[in-house]
PyMOL Python script that loads the backbone (N, CA, C, O; Angstrom):
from pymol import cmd

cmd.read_pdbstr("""\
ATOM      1  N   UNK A   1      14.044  -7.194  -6.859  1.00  0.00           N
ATOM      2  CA  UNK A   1      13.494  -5.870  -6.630  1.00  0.00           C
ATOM      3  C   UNK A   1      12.144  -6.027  -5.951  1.00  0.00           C
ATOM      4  O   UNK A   1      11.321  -6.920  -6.151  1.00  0.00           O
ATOM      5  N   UNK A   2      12.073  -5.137  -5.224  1.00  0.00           N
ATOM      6  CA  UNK A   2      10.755  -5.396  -4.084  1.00  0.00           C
ATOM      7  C   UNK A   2      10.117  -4.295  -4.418  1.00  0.00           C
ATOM      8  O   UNK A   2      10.958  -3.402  -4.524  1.00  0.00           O
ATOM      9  N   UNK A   3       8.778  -3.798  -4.695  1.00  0.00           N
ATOM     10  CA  UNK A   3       7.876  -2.618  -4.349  1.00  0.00           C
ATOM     11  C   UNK A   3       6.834  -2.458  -4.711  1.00  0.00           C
ATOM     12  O   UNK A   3       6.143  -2.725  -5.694  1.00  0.00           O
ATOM     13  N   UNK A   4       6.723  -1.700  -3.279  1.00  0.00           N
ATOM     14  CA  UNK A   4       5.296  -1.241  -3.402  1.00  0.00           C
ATOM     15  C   UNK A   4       4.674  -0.427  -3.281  1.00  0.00           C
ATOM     16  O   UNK A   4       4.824   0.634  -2.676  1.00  0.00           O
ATOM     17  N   UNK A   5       3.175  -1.185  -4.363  1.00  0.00           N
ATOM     18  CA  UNK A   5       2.323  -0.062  -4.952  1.00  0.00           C
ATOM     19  C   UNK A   5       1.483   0.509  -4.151  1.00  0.00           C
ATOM     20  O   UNK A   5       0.554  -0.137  -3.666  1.00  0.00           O
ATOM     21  N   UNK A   6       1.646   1.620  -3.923  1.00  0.00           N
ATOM     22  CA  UNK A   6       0.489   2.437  -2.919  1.00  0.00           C
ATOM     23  C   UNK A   6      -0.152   3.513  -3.720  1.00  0.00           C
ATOM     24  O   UNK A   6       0.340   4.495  -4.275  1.00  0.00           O
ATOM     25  N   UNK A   7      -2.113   2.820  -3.590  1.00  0.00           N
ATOM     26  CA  UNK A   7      -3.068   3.905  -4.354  1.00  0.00           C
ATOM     27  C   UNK A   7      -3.750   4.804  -3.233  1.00  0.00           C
ATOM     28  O   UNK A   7      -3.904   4.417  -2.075  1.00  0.00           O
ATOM     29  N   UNK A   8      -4.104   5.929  -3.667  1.00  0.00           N
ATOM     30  CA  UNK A   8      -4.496   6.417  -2.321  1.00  0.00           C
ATOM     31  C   UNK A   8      -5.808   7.424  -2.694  1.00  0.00           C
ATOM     32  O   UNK A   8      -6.109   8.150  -1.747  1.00  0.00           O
ATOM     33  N   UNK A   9      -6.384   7.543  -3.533  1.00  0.00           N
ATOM     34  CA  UNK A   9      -6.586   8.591  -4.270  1.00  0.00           C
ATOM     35  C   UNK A   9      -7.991   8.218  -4.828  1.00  0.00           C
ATOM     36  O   UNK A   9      -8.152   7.642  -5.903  1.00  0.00           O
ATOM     37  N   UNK A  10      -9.261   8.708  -3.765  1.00  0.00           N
ATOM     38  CA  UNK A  10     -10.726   8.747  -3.594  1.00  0.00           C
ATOM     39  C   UNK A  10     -11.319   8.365  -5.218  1.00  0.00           C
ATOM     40  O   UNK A  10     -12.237   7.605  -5.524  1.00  0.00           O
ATOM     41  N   UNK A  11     -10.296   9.318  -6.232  1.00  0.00           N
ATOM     42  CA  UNK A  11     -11.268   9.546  -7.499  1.00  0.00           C
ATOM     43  C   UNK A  11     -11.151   8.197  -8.330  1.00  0.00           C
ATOM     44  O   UNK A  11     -11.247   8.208  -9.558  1.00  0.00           O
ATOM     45  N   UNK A  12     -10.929   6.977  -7.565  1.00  0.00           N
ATOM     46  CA  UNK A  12     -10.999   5.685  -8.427  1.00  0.00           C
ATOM     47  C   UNK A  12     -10.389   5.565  -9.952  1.00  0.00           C
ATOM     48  O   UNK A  12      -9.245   5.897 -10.263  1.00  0.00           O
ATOM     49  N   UNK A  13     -11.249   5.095 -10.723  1.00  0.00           N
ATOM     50  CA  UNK A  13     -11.280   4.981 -12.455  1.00  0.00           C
ATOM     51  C   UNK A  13     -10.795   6.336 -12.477  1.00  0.00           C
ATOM     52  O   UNK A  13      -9.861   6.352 -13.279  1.00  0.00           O
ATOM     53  N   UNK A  14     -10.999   7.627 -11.923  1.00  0.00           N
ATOM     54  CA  UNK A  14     -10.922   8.902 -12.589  1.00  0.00           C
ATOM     55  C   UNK A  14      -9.650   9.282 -12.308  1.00  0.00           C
ATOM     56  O   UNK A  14      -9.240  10.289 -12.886  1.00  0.00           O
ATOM     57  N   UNK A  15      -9.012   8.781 -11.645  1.00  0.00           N
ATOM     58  CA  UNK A  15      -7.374   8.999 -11.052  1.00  0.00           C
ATOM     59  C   UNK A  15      -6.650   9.412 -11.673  1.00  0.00           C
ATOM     60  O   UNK A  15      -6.149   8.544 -12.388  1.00  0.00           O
ATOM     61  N   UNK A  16      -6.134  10.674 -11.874  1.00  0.00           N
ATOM     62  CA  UNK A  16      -4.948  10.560 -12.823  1.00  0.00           C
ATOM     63  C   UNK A  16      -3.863  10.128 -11.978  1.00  0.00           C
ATOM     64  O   UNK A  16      -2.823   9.899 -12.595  1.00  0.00           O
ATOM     65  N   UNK A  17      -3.830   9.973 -10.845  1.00  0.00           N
ATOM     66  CA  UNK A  17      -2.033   9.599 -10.027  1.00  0.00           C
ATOM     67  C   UNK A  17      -2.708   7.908 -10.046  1.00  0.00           C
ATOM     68  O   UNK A  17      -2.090   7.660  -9.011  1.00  0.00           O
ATOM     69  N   UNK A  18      -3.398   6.639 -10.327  1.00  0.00           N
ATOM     70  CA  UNK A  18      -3.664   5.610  -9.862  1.00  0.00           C
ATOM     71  C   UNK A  18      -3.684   5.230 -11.290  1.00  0.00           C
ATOM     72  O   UNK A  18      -3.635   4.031 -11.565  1.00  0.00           O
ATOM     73  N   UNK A  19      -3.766   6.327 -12.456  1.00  0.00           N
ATOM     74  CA  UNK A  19      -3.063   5.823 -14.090  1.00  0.00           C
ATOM     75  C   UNK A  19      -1.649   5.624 -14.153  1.00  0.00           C
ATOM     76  O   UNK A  19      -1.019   4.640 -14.540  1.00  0.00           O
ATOM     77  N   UNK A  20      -1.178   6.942 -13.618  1.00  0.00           N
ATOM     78  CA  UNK A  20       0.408   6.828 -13.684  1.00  0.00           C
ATOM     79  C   UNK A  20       1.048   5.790 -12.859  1.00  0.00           C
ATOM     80  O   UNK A  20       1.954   5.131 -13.368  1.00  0.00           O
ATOM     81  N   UNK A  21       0.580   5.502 -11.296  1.00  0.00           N
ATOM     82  CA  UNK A  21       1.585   4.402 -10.706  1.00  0.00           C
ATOM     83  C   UNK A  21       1.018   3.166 -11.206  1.00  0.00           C
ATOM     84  O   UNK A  21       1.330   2.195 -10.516  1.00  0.00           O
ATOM     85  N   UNK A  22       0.136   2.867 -12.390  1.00  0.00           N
ATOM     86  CA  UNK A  22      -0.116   1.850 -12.757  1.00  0.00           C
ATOM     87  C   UNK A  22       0.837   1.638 -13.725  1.00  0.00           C
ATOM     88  O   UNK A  22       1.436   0.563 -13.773  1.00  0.00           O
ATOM     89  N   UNK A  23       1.149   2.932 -14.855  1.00  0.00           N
ATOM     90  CA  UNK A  23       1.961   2.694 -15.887  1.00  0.00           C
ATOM     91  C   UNK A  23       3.120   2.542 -15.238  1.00  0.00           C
ATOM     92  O   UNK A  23       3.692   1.591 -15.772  1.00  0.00           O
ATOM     93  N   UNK A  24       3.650   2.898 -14.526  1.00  0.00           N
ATOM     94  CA  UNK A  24       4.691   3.148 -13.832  1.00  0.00           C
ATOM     95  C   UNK A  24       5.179   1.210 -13.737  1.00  0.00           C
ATOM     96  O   UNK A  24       5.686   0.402 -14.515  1.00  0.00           O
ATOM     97  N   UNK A  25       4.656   1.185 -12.313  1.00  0.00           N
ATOM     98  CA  UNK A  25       4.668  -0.320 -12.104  1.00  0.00           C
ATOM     99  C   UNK A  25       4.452  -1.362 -13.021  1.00  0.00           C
ATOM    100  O   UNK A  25       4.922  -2.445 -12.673  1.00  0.00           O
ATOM    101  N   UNK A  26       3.699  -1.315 -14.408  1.00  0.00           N
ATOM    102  CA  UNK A  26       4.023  -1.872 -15.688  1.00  0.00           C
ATOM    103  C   UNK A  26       5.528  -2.615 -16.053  1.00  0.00           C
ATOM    104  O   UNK A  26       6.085  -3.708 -16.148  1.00  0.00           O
ATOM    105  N   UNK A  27       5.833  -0.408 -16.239  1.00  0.00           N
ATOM    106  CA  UNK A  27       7.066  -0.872 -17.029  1.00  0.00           C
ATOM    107  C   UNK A  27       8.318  -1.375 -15.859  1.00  0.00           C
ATOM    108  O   UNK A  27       9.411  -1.813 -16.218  1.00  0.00           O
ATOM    109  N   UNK A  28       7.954  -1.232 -14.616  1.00  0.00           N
ATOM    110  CA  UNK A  28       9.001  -2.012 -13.526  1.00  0.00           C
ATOM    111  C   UNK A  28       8.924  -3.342 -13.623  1.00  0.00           C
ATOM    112  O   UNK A  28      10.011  -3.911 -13.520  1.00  0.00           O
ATOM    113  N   UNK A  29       7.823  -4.139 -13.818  1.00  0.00           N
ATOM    114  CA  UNK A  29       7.615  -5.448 -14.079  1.00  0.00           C
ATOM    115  C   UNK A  29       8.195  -5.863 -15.397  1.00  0.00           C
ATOM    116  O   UNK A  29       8.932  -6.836 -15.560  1.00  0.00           O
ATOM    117  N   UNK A  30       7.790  -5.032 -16.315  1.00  0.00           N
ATOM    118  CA  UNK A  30       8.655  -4.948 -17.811  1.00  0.00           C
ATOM    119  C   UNK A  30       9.861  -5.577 -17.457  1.00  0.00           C
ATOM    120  O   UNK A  30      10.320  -6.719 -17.440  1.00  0.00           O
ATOM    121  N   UNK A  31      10.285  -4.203 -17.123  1.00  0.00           N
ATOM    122  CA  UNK A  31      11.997  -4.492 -17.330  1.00  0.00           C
ATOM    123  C   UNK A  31      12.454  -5.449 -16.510  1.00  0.00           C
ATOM    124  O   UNK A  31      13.054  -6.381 -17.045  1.00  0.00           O
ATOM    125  N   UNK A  32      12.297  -5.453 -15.136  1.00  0.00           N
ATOM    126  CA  UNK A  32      12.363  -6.766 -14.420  1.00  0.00           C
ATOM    127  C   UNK A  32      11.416  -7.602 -13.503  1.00  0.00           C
ATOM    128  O   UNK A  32      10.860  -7.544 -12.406  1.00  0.00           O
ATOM    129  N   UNK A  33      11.539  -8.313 -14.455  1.00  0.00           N
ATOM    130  CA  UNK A  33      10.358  -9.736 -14.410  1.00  0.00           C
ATOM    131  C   UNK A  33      10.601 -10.559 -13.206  1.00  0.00           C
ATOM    132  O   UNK A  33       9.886 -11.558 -13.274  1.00  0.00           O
ATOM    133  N   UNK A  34      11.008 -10.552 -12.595  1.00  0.00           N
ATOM    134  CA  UNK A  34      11.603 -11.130 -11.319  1.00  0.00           C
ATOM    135  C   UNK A  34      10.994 -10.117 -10.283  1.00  0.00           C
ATOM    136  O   UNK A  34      11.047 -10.695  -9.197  1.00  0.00           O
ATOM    137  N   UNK A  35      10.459  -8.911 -10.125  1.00  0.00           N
ATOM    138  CA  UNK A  35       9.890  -7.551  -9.256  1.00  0.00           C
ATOM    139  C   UNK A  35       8.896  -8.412  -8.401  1.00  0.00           C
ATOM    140  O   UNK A  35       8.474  -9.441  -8.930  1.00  0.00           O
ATOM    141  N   UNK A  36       8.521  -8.129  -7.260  1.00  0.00           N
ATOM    142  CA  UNK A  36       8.029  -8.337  -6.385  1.00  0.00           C
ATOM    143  C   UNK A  36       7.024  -7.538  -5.574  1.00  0.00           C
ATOM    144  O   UNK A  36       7.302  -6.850  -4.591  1.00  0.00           O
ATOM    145  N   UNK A  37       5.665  -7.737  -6.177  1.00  0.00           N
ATOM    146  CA  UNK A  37       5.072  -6.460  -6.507  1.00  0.00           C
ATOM    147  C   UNK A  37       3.460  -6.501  -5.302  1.00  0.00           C
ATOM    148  O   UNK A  37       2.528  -7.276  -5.517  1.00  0.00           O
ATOM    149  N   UNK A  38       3.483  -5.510  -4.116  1.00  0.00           N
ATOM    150  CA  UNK A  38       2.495  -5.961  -3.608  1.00  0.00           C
ATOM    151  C   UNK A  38       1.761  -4.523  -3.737  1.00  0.00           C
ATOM    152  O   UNK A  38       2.478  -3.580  -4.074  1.00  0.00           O
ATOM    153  N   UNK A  39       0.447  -4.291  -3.505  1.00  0.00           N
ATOM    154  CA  UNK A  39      -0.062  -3.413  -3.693  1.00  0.00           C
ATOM    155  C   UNK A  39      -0.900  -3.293  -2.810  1.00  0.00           C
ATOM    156  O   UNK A  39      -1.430  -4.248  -2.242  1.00  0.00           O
ATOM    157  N   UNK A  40      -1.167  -1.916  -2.544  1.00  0.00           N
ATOM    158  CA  UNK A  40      -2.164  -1.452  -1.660  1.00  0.00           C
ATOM    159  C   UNK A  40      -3.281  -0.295  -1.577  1.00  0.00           C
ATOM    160  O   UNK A  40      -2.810   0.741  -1.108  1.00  0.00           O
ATOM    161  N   UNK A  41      -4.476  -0.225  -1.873  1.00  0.00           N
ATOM    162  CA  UNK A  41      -5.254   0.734  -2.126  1.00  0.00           C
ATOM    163  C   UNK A  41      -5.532   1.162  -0.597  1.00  0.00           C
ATOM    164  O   UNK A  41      -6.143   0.341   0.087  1.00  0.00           O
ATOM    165  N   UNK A  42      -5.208   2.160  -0.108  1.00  0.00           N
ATOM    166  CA  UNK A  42      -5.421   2.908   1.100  1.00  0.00           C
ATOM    167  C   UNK A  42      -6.887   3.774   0.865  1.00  0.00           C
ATOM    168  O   UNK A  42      -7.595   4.219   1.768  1.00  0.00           O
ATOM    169  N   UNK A  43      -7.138   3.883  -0.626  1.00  0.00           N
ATOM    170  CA  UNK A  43      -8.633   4.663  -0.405  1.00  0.00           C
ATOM    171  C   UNK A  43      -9.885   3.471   0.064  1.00  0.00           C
ATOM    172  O   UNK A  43     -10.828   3.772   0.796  1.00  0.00           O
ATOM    173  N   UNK A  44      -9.689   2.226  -0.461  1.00  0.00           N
ATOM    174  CA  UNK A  44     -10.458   1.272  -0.320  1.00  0.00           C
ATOM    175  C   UNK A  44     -10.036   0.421   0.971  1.00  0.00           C
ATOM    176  O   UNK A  44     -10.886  -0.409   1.294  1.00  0.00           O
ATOM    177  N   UNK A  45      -8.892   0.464   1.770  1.00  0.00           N
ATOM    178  CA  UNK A  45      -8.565   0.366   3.010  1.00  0.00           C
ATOM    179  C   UNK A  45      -7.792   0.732   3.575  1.00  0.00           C
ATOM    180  O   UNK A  45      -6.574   0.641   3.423  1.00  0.00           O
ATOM    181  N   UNK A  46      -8.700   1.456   4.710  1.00  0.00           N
ATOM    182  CA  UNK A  46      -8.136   2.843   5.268  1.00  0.00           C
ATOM    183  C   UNK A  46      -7.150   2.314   6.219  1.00  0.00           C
ATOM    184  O   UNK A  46      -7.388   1.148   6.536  1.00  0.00           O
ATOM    185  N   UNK A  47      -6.066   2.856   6.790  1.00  0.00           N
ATOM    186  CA  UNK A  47      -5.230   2.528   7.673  1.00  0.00           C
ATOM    187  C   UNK A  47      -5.552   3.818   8.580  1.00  0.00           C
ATOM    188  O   UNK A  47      -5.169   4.854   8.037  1.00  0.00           O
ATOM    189  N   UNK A  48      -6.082   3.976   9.662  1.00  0.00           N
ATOM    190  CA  UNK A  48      -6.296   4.800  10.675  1.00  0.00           C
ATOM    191  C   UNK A  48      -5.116   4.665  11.643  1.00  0.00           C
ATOM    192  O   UNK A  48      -4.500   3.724  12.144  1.00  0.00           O
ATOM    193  N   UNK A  49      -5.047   6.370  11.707  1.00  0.00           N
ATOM    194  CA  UNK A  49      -3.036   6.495  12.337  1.00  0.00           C
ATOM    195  C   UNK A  49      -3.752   6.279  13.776  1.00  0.00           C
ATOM    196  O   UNK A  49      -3.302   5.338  14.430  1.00  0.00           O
ATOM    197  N   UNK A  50      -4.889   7.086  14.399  1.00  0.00           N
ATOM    198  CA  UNK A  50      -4.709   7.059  16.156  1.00  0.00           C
ATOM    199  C   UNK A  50      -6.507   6.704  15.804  1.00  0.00           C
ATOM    200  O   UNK A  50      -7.111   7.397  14.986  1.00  0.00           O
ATOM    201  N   UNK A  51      -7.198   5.539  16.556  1.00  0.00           N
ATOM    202  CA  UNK A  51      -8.276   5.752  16.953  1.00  0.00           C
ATOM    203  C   UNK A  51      -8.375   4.876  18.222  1.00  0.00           C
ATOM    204  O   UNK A  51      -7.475   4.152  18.647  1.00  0.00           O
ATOM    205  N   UNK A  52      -9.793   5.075  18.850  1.00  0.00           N
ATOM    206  CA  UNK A  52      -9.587   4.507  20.087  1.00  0.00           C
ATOM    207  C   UNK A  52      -9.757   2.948  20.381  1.00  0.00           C
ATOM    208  O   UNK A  52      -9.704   2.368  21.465  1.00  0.00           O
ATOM    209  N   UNK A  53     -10.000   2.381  18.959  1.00  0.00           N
ATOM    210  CA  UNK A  53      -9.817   0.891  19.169  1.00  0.00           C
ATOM    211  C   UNK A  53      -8.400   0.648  18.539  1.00  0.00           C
ATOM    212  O   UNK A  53      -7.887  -0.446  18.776  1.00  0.00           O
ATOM    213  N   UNK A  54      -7.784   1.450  17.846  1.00  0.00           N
ATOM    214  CA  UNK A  54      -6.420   0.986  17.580  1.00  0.00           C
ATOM    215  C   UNK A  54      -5.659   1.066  18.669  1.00  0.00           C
ATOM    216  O   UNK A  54      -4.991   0.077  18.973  1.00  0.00           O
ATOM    217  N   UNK A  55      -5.621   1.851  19.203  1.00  0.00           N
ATOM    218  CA  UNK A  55      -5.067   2.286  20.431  1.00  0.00           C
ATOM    219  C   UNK A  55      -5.873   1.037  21.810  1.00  0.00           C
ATOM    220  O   UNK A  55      -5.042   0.399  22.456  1.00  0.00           O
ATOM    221  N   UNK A  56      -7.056   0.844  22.074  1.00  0.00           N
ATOM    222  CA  UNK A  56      -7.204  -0.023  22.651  1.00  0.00           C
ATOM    223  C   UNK A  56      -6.668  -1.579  22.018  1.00  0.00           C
ATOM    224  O   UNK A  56      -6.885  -2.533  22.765  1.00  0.00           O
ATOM    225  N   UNK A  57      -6.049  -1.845  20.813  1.00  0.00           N
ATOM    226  CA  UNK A  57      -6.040  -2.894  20.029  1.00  0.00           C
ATOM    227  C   UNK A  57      -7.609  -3.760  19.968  1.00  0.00           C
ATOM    228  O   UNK A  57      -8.006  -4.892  20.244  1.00  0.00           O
ATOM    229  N   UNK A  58      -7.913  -3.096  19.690  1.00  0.00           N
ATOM    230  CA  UNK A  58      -9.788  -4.185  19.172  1.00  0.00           C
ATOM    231  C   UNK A  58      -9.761  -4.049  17.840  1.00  0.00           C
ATOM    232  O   UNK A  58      -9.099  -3.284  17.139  1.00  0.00           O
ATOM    233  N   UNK A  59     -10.656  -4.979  17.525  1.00  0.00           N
ATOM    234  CA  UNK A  59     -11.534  -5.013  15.924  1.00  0.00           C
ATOM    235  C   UNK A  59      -9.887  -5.156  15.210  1.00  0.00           C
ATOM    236  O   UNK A  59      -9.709  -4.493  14.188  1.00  0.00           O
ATOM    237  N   UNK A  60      -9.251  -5.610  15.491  1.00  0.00           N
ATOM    238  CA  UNK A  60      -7.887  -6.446  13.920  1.00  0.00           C
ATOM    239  C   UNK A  60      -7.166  -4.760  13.866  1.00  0.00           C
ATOM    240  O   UNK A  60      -6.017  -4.847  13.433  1.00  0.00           O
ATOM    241  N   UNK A  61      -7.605  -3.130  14.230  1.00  0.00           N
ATOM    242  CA  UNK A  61      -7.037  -2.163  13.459  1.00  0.00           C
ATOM    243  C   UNK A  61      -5.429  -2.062  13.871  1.00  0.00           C
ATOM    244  O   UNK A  61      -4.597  -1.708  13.036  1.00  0.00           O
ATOM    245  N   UNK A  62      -5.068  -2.409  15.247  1.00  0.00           N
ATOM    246  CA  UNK A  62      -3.474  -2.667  15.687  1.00  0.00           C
ATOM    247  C   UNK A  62      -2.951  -3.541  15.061  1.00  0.00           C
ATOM    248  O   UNK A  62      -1.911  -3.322  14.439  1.00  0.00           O
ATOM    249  N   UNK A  63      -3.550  -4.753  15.075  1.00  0.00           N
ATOM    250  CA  UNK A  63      -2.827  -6.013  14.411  1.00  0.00           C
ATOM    251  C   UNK A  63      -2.451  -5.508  12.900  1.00  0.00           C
ATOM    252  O   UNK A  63      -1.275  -5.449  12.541  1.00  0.00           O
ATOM    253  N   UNK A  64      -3.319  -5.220  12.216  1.00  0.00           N
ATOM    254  CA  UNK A  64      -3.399  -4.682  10.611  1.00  0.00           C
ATOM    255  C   UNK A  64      -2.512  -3.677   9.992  1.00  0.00           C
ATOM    256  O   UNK A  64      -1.779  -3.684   9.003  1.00  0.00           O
ATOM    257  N   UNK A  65      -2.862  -2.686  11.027  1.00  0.00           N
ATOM    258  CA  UNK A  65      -1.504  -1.231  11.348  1.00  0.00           C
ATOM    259  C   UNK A  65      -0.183  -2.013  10.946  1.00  0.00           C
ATOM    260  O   UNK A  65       0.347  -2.008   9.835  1.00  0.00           O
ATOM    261  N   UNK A  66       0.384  -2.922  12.484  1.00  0.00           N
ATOM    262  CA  UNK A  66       1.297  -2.981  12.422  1.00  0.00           C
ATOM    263  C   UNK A  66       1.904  -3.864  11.557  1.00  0.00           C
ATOM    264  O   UNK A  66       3.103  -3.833  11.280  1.00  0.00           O
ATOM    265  N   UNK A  67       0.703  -5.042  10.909  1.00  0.00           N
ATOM    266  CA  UNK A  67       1.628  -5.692   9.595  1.00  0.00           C
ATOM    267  C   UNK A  67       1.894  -5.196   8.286  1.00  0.00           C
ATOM    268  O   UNK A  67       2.623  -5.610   7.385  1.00  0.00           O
ATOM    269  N   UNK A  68       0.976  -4.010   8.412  1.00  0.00           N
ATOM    270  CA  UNK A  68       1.328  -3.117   7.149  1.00  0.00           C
ATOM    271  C   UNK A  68       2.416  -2.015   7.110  1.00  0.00           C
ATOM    272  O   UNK A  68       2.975  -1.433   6.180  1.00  0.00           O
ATOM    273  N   UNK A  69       2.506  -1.946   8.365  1.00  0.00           N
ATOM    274  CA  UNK A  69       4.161  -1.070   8.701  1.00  0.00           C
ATOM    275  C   UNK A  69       5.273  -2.030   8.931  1.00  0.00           C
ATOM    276  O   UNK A  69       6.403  -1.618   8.672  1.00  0.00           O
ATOM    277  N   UNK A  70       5.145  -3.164   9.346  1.00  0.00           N
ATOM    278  CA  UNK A  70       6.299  -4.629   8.765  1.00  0.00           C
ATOM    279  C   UNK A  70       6.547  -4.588   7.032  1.00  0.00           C
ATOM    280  O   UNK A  70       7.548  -4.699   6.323  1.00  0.00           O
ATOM    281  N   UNK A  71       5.241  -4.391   6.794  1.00  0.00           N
ATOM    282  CA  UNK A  71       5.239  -4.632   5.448  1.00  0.00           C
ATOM    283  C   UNK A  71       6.149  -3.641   4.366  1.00  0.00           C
ATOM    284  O   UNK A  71       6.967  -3.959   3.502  1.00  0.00           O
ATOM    285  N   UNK A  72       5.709  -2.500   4.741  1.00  0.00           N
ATOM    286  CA  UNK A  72       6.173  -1.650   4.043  1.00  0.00           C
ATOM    287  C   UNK A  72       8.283  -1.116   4.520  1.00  0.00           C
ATOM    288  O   UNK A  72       9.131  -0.631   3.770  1.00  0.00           O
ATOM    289  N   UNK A  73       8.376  -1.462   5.825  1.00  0.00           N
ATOM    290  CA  UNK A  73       9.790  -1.536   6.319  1.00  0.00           C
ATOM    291  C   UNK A  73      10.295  -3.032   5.309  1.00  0.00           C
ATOM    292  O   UNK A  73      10.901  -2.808   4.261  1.00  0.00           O
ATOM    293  N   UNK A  74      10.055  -4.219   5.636  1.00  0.00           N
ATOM    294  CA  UNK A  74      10.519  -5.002   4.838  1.00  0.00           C
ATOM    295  C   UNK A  74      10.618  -4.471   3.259  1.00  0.00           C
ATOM    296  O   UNK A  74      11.733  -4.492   2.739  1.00  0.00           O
ATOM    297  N   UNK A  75       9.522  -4.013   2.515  1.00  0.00           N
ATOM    298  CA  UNK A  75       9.707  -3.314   1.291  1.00  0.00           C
ATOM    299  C   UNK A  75      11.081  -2.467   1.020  1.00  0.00           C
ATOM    300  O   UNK A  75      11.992  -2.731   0.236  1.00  0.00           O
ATOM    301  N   UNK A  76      10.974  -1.635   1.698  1.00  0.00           N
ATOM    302  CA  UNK A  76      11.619  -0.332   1.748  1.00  0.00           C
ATOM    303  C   UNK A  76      13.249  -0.830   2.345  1.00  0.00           C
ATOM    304  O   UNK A  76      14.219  -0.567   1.634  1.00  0.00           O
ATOM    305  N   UNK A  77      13.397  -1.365   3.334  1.00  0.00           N
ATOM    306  CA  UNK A  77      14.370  -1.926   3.788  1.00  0.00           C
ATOM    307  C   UNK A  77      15.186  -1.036   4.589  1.00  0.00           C
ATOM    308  O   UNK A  77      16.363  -0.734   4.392  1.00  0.00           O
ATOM    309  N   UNK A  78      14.239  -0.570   5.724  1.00  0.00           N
ATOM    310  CA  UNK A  78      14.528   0.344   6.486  1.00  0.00           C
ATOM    311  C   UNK A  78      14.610  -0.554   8.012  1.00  0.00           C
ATOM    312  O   UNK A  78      14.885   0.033   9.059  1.00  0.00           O
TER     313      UNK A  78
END
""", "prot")
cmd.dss("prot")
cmd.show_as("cartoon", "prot")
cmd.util.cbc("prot")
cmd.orient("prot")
């Protein structure tokens, strides 16, 4: 089992959605211990959809984009 954790959600410690996909992902590891578990806080790194160095590919934001959309297709298995 592959998945992943995506936090997204400014209010840190105060999160109530970054409590739940924590409990959540717990009990997925729980039950199977074999899970494959990568995680990603999008409030603490931002993935920017259009800017003009992504789009020019500068500063790593294309390269980064697109291994995190590998990433998440391999996850997902799309």
């Amino acid at each position: 089992m592959n998945v992943l954790h995506i936090d997204s959600s400014i209010l840190g410690e105060n999160s109530a959605s970054r409590a739940l996909t924590a409990r959540i992902v717990a009990r997925l590891r729980r039950d199977n211990p074999g899970a494959a578990v990568t995680y990603r806080d999008l409030a603490a790194e931002e993935l920017p959809h259009f800017s003009a160095r992504s789009l020019q590919g500068q500063a790593n934001e294309a390269e980064r984009n697109a291994r995190t959309l590998a990433e998440f297709r391999q996850r997902t298995r799309w």
